[in-house]
Jmol script that loads the backbone (N, CA, C; Angstrom):
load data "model"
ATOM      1  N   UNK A   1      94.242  88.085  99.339  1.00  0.00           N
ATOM      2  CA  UNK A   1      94.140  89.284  98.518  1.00  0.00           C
ATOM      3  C   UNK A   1      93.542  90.408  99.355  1.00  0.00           C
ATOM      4  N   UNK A   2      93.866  91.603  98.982  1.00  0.00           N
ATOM      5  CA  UNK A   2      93.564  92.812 100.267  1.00  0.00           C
ATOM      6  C   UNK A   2      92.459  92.747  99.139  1.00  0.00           C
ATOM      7  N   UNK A   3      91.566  93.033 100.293  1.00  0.00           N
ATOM      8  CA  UNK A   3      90.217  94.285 100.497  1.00  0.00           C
ATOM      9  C   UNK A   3      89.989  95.516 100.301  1.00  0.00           C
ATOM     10  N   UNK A   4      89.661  96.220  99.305  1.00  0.00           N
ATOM     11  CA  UNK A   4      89.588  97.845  99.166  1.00  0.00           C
ATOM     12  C   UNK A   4      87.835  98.359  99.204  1.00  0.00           C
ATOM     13  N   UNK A   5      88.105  98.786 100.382  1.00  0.00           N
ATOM     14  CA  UNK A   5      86.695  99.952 100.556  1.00  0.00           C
ATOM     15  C   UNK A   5      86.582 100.905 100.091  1.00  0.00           C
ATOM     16  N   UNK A   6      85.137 101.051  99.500  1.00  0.00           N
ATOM     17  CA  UNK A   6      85.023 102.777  98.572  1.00  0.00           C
ATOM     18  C   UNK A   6      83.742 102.735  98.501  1.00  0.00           C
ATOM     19  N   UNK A   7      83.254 103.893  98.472  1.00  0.00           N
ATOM     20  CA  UNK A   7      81.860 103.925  98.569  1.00  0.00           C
ATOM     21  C   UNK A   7      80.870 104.446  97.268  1.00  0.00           C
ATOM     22  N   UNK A   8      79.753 103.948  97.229  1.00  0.00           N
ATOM     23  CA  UNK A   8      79.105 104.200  95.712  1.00  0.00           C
ATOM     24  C   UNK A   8      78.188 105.223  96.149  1.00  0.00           C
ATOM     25  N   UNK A   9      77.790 106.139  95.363  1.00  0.00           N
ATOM     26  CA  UNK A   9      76.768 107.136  94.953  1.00  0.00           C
ATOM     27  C   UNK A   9      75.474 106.241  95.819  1.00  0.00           C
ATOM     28  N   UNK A  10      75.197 105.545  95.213  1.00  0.00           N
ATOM     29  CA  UNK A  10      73.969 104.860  95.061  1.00  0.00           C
ATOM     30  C   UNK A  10      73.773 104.032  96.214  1.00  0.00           C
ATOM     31  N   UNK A  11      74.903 103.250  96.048  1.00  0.00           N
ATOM     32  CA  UNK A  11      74.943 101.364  97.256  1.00  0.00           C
ATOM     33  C   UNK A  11      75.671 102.294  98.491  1.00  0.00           C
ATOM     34  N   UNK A  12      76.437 103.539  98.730  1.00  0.00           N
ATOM     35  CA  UNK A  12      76.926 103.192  99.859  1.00  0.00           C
ATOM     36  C   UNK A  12      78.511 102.639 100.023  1.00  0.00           C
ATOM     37  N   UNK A  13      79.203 102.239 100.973  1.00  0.00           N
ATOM     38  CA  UNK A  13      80.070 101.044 101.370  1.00  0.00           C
ATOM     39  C   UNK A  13      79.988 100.247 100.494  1.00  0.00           C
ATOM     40  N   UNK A  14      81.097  99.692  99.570  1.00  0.00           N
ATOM     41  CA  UNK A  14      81.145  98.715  99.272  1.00  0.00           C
ATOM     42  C   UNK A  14      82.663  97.817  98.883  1.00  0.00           C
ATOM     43  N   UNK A  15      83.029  96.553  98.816  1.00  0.00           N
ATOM     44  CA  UNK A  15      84.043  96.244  98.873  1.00  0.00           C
ATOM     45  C   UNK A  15      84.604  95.606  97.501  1.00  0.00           C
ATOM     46  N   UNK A  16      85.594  95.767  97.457  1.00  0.00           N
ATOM     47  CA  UNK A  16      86.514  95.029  96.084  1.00  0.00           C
ATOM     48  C   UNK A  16      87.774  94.623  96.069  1.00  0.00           C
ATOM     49  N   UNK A  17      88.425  93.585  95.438  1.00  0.00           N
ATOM     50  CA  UNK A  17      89.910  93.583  95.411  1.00  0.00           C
ATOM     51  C   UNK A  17      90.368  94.691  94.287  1.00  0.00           C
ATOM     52  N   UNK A  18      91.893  94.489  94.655  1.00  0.00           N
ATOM     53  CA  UNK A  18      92.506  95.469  93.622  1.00  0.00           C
ATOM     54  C   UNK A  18      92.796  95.081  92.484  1.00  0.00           C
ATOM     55  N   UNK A  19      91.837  93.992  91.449  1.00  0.00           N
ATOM     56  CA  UNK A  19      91.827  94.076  90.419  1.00  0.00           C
ATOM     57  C   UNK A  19      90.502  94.793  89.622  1.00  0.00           C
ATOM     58  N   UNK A  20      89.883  95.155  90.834  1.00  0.00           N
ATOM     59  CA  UNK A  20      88.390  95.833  90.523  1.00  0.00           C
ATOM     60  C   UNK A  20      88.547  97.138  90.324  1.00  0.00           C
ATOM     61  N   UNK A  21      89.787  98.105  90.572  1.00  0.00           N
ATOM     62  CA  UNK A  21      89.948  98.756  90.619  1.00  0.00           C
ATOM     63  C   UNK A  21      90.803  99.960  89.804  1.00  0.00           C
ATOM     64  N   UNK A  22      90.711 100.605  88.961  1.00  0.00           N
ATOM     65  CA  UNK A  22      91.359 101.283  87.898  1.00  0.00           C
ATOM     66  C   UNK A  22      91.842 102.862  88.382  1.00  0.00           C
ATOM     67  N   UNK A  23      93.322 102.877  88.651  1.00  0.00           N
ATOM     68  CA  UNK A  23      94.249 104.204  89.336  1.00  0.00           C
ATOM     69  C   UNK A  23      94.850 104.518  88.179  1.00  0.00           C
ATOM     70  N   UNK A  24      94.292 106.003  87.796  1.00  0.00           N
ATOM     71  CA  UNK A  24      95.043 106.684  86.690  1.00  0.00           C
ATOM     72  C   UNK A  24      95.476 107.999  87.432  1.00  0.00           C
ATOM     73  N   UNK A  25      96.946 108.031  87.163  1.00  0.00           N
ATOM     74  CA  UNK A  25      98.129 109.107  87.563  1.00  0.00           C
ATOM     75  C   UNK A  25      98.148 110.033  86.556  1.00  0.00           C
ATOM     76  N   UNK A  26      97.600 111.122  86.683  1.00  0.00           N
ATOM     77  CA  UNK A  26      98.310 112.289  85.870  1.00  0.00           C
ATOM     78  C   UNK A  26      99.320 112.774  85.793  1.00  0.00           C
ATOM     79  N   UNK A  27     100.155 113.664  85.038  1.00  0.00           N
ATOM     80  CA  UNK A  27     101.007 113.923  85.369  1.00  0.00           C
ATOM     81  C   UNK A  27     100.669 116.209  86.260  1.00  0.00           C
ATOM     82  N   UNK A  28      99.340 116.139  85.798  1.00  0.00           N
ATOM     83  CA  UNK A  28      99.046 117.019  86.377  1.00  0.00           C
ATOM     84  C   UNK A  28      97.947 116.784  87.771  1.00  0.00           C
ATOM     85  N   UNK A  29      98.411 116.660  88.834  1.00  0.00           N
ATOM     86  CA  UNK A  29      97.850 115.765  90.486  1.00  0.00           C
ATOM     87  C   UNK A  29      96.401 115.963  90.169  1.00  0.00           C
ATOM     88  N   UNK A  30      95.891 117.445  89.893  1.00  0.00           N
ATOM     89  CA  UNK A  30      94.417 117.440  90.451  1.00  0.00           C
ATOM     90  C   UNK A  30      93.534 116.527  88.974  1.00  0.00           C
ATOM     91  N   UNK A  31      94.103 116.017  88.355  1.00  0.00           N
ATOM     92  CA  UNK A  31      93.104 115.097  87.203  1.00  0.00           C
ATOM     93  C   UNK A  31      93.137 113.913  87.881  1.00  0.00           C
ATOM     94  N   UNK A  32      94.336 113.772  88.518  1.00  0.00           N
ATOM     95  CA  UNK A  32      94.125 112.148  88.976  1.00  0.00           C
ATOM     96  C   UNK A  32      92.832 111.339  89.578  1.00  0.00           C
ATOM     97  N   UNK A  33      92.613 109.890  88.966  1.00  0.00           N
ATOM     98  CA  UNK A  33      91.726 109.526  89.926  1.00  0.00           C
ATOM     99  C   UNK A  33      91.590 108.116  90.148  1.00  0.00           C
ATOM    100  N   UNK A  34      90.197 107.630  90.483  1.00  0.00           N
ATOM    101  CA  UNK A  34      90.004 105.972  90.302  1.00  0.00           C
ATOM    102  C   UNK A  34      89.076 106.079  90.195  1.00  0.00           C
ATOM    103  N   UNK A  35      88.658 104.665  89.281  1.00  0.00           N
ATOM    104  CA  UNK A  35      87.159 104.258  89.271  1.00  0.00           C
ATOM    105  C   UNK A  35      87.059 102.966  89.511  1.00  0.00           C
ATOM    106  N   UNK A  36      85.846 102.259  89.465  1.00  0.00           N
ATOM    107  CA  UNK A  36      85.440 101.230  89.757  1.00  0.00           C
ATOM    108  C   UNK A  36      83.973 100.926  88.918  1.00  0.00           C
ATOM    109  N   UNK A  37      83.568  99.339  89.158  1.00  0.00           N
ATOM    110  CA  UNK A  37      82.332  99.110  88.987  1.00  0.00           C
ATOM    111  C   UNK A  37      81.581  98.857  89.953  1.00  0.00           C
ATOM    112  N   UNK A  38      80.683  99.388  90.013  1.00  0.00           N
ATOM    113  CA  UNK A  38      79.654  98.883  91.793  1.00  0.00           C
ATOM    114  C   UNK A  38      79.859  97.771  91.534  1.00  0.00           C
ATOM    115  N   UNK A  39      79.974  96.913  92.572  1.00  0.00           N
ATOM    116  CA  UNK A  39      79.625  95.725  92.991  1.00  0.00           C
ATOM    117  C   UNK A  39      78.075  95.474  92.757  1.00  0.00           C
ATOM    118  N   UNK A  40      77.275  96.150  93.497  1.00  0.00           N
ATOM    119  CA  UNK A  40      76.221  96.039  93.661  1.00  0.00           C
ATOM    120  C   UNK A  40      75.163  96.633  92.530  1.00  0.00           C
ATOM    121  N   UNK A  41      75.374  97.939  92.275  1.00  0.00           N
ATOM    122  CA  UNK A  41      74.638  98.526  91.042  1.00  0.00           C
ATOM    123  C   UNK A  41      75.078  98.337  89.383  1.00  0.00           C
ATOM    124  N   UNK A  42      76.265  98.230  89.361  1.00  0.00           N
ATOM    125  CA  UNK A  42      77.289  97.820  88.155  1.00  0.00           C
ATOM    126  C   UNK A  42      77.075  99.463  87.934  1.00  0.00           C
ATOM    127  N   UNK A  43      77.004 100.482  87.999  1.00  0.00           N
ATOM    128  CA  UNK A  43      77.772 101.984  87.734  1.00  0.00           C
ATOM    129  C   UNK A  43      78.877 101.819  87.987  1.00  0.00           C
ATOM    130  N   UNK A  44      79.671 102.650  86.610  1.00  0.00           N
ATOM    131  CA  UNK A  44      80.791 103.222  87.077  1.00  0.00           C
ATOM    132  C   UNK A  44      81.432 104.292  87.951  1.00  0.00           C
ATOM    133  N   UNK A  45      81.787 104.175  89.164  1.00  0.00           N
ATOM    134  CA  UNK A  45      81.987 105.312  90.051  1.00  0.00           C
ATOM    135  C   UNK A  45      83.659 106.166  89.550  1.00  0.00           C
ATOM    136  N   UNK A  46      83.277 107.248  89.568  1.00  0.00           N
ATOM    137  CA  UNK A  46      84.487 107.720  89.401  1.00  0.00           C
ATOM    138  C   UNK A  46      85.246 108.896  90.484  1.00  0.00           C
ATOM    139  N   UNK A  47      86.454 108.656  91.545  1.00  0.00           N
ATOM    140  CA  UNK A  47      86.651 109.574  92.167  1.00  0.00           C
ATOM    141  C   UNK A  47      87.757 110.250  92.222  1.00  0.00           C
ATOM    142  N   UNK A  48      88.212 111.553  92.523  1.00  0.00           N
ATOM    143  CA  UNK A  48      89.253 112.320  92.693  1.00  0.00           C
ATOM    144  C   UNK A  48      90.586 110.868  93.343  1.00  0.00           C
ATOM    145  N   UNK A  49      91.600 111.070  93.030  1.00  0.00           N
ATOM    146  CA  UNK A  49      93.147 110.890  93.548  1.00  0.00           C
ATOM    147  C   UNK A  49      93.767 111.468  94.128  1.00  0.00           C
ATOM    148  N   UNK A  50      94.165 112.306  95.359  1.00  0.00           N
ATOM    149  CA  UNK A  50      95.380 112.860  95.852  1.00  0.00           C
ATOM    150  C   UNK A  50      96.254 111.642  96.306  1.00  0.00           C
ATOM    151  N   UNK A  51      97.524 112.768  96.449  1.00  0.00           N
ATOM    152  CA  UNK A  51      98.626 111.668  96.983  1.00  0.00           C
ATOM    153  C   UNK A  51      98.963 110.696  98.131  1.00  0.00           C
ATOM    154  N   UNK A  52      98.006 111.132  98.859  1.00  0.00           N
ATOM    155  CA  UNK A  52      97.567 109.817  99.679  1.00  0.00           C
ATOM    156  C   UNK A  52      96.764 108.637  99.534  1.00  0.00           C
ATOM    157  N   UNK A  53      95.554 108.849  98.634  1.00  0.00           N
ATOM    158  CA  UNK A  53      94.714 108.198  97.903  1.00  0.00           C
ATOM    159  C   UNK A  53      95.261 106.924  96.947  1.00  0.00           C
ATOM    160  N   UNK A  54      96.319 107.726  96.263  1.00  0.00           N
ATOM    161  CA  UNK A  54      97.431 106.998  95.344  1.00  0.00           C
ATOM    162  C   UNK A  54      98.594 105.923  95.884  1.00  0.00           C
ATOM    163  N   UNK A  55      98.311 106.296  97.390  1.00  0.00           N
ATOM    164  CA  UNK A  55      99.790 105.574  98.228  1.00  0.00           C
ATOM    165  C   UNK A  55      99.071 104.459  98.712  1.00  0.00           C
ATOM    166  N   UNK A  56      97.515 104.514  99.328  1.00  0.00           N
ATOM    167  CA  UNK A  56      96.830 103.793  99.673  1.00  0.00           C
ATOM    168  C   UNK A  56      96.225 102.404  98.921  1.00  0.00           C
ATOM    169  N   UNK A  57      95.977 103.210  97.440  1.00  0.00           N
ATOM    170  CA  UNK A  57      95.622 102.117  96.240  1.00  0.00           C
ATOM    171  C   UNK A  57      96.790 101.325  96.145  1.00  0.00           C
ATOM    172  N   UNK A  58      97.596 102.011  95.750  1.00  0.00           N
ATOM    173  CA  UNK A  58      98.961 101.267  95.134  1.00  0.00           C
ATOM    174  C   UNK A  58      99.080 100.036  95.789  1.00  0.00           C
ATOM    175  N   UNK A  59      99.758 100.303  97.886  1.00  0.00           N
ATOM    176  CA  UNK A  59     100.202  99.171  98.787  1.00  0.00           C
ATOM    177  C   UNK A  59      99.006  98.450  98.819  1.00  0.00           C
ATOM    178  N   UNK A  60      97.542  98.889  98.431  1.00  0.00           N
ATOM    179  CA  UNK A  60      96.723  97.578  98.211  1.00  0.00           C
ATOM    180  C   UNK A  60      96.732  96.997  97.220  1.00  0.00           C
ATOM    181  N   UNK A  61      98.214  96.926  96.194  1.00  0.00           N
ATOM    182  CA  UNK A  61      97.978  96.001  95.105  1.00  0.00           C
ATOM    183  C   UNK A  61      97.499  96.771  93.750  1.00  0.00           C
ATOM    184  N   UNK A  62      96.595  97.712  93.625  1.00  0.00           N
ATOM    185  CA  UNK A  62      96.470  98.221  92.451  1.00  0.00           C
ATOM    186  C   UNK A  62      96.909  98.909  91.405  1.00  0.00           C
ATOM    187  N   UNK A  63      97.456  98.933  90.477  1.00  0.00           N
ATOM    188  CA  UNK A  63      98.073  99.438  89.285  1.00  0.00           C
ATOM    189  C   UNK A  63      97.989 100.300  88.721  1.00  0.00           C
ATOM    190  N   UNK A  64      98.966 101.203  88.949  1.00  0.00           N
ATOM    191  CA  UNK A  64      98.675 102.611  88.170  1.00  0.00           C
ATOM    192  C   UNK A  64      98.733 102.947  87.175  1.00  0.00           C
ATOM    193  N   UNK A  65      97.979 103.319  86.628  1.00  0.00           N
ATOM    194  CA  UNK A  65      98.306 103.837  84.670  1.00  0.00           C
ATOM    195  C   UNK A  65      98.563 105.356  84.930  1.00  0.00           C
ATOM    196  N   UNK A  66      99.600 105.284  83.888  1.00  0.00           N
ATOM    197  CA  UNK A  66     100.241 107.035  84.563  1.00  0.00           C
ATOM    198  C   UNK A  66      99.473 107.775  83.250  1.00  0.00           C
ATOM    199  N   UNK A  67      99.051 109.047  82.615  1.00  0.00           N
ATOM    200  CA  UNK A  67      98.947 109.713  81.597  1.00  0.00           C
ATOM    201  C   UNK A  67      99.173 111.158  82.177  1.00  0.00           C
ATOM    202  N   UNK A  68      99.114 111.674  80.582  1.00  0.00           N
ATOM    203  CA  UNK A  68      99.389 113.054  80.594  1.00  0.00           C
ATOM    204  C   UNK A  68      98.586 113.487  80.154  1.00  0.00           C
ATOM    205  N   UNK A  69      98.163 115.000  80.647  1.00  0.00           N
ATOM    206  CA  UNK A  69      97.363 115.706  79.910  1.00  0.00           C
ATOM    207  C   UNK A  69      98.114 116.555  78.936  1.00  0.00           C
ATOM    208  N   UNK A  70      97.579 117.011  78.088  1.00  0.00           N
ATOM    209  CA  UNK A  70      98.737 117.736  76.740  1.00  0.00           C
ATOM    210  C   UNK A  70      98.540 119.489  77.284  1.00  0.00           C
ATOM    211  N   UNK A  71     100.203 119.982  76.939  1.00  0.00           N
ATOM    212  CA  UNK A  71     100.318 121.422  77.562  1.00  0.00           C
ATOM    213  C   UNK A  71      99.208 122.032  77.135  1.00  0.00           C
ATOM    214  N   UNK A  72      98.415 122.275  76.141  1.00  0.00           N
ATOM    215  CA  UNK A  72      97.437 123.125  75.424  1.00  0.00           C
ATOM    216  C   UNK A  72      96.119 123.104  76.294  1.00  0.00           C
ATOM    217  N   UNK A  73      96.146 122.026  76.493  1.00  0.00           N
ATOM    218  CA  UNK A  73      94.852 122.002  77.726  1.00  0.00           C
ATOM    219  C   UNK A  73      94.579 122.759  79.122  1.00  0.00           C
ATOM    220  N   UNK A  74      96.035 122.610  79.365  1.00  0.00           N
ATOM    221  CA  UNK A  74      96.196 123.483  80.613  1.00  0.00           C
ATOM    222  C   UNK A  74      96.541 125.254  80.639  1.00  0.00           C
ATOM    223  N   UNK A  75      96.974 125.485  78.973  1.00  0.00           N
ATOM    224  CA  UNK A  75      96.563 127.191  79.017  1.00  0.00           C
ATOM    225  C   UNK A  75      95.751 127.780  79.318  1.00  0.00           C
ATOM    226  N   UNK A  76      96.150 128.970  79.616  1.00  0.00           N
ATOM    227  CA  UNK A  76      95.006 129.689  79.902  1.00  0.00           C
ATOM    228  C   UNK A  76      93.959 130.538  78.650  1.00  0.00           C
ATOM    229  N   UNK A  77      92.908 130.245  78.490  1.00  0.00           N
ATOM    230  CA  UNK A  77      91.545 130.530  77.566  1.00  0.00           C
ATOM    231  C   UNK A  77      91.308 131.866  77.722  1.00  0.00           C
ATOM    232  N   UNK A  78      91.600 132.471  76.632  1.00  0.00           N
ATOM    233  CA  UNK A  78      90.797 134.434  76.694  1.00  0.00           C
ATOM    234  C   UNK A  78      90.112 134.208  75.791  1.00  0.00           C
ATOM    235  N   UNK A  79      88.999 135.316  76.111  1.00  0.00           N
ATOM    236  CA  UNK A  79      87.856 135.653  75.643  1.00  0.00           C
ATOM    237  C   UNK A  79      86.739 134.831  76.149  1.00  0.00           C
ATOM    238  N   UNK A  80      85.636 135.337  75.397  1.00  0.00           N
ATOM    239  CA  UNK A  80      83.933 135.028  76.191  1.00  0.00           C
ATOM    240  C   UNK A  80      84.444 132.890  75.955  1.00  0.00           C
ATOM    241  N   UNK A  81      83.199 132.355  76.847  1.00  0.00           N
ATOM    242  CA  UNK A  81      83.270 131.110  76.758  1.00  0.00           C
ATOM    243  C   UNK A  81      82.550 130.459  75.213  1.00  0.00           C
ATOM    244  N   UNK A  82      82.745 129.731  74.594  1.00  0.00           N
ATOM    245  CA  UNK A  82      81.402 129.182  73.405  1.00  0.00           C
ATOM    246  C   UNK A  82      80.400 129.212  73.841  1.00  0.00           C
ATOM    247  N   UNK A  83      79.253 129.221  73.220  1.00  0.00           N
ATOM    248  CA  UNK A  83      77.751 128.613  73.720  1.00  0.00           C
ATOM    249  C   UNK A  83      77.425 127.789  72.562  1.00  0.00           C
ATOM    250  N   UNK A  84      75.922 127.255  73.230  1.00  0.00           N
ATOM    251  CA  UNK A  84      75.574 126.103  71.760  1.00  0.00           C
ATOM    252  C   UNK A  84      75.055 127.253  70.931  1.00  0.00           C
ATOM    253  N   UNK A  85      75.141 128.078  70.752  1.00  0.00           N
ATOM    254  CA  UNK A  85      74.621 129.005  69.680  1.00  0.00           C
ATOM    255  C   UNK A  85      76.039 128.914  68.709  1.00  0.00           C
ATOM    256  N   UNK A  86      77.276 129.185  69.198  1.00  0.00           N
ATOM    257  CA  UNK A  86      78.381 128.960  68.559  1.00  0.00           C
ATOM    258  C   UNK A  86      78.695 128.093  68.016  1.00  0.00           C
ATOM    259  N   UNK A  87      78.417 126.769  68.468  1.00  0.00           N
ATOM    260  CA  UNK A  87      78.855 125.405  68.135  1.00  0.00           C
ATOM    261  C   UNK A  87      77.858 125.256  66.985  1.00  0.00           C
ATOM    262  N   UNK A  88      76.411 125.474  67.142  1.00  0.00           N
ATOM    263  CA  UNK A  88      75.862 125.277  66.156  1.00  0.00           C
ATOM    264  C   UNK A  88      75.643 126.093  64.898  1.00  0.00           C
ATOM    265  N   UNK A  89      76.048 127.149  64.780  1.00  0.00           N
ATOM    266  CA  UNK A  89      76.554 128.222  64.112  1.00  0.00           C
ATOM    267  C   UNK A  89      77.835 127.353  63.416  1.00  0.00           C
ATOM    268  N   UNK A  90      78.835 127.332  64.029  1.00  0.00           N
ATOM    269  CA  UNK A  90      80.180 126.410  63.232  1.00  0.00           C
ATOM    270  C   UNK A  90      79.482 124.988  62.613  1.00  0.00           C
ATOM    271  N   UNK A  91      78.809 124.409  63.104  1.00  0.00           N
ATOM    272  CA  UNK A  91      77.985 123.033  62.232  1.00  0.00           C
ATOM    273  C   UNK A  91      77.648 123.411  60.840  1.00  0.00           C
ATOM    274  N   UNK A  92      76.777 124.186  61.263  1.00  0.00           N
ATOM    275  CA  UNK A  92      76.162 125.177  59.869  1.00  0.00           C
ATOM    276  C   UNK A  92      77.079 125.436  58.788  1.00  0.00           C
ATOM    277  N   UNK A  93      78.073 126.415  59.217  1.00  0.00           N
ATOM    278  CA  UNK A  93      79.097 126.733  58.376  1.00  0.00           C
ATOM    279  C   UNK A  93      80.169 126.030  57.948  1.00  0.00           C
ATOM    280  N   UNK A  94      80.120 124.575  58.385  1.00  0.00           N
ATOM    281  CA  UNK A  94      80.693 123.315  57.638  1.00  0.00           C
ATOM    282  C   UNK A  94      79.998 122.691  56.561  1.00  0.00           C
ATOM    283  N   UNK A  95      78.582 122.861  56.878  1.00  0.00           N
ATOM    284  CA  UNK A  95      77.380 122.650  55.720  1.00  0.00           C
ATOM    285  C   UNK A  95      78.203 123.164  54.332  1.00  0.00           C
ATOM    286  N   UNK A  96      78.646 124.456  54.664  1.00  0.00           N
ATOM    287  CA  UNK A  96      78.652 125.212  53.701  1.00  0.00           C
ATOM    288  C   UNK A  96      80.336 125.064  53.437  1.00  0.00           C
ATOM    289  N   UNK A  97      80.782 124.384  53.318  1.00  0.00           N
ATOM    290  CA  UNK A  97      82.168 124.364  53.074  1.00  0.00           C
ATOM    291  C   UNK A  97      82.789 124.819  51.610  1.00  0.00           C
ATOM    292  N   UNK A  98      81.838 124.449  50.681  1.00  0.00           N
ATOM    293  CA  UNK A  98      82.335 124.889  49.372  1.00  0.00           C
ATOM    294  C   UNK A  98      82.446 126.812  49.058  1.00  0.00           C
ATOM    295  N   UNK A  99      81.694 127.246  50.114  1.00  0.00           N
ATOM    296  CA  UNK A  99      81.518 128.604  50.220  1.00  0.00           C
ATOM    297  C   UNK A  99      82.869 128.958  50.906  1.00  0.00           C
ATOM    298  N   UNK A 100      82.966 128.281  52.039  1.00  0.00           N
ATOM    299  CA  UNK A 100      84.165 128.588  52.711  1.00  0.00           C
ATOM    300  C   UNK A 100      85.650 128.711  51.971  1.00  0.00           C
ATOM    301  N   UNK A 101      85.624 127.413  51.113  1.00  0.00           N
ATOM    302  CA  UNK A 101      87.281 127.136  50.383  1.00  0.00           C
ATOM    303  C   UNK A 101      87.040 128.532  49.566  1.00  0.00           C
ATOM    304  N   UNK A 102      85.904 129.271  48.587  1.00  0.00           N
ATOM    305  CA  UNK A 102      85.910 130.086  47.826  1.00  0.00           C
ATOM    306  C   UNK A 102      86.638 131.169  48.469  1.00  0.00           C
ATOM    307  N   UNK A 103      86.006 131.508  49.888  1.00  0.00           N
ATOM    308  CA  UNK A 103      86.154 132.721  50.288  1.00  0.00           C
ATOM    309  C   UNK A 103      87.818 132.900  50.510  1.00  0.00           C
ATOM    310  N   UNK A 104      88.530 132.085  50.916  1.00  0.00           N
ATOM    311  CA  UNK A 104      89.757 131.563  51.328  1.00  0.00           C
ATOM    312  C   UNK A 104      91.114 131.315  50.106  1.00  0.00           C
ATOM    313  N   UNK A 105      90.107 131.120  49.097  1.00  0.00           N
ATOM    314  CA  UNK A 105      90.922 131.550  47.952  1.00  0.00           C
ATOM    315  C   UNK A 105      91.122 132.443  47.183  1.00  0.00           C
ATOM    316  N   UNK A 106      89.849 133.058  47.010  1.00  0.00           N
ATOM    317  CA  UNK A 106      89.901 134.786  46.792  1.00  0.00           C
ATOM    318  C   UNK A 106      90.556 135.924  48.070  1.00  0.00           C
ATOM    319  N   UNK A 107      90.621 135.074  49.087  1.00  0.00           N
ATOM    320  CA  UNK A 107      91.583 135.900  49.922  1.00  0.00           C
ATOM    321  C   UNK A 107      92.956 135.861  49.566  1.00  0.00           C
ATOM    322  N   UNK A 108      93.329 134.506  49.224  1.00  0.00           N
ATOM    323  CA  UNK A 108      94.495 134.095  49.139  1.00  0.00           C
ATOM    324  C   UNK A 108      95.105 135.225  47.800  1.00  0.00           C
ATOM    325  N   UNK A 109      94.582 134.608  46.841  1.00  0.00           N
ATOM    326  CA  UNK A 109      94.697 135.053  45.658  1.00  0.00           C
ATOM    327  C   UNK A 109      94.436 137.089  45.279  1.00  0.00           C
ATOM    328  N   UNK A 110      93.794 137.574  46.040  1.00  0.00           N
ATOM    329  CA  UNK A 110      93.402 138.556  46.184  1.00  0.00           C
ATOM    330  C   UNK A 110      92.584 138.813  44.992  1.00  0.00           C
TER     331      UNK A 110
END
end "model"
wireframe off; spacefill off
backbone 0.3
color backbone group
């Protein structure tokens, strides 16, 4: 069984076969990646994929799981970013949901 070298945060060098090893293919390149479990620390390491990375895993035996990321993800975002002031602001105003359907029906309804 081949040998795959990769190195941990923590341990350094360390070695595994290619059932230790988890290659997920995007269908958009720069998400791609692999992870593993240390050998040594048991963390999960997780690293970038390019297409050499992917050619290398593979002929050592390891299995690619292909996914997609969904088109909406990859649009492009206008306007300011959220903050937790926003997020928790929208929490709030789920509190209040019975206020909400009102307002939404007197809109509706005029």
């Amino acid at each position: 069984m081949t040998t795959i070298k990769a190195s941990c945060p923590t341990c350094g060098e360390v070695e595994m076969t290619s059932n230790d090893v988890m290659l997920m293919v995007c269908n958009h390149a720069p998400l791609s990646y692999y992870a593993f479990d240390c050998p040594s620390c048991a963390d999960e390491v997780r690293k970038p994929a390019d297409d050499h990375v992917i050619s290398l895993l593979m002929s050592g035996g390891v299995r690619a799981q292909v996914w997609e990321v969904p088109a909406e993800a990859l649009e492009p975002k206008a306007g300011p970013t959220l903050t937790y002031d926003d997020l928790l602001d929208f929490a709030l105003l789920l509190s209040h949901e019975d206020d909400i359907a009102a307002r939404i029906s007197e809109a509706i309804t005029g």
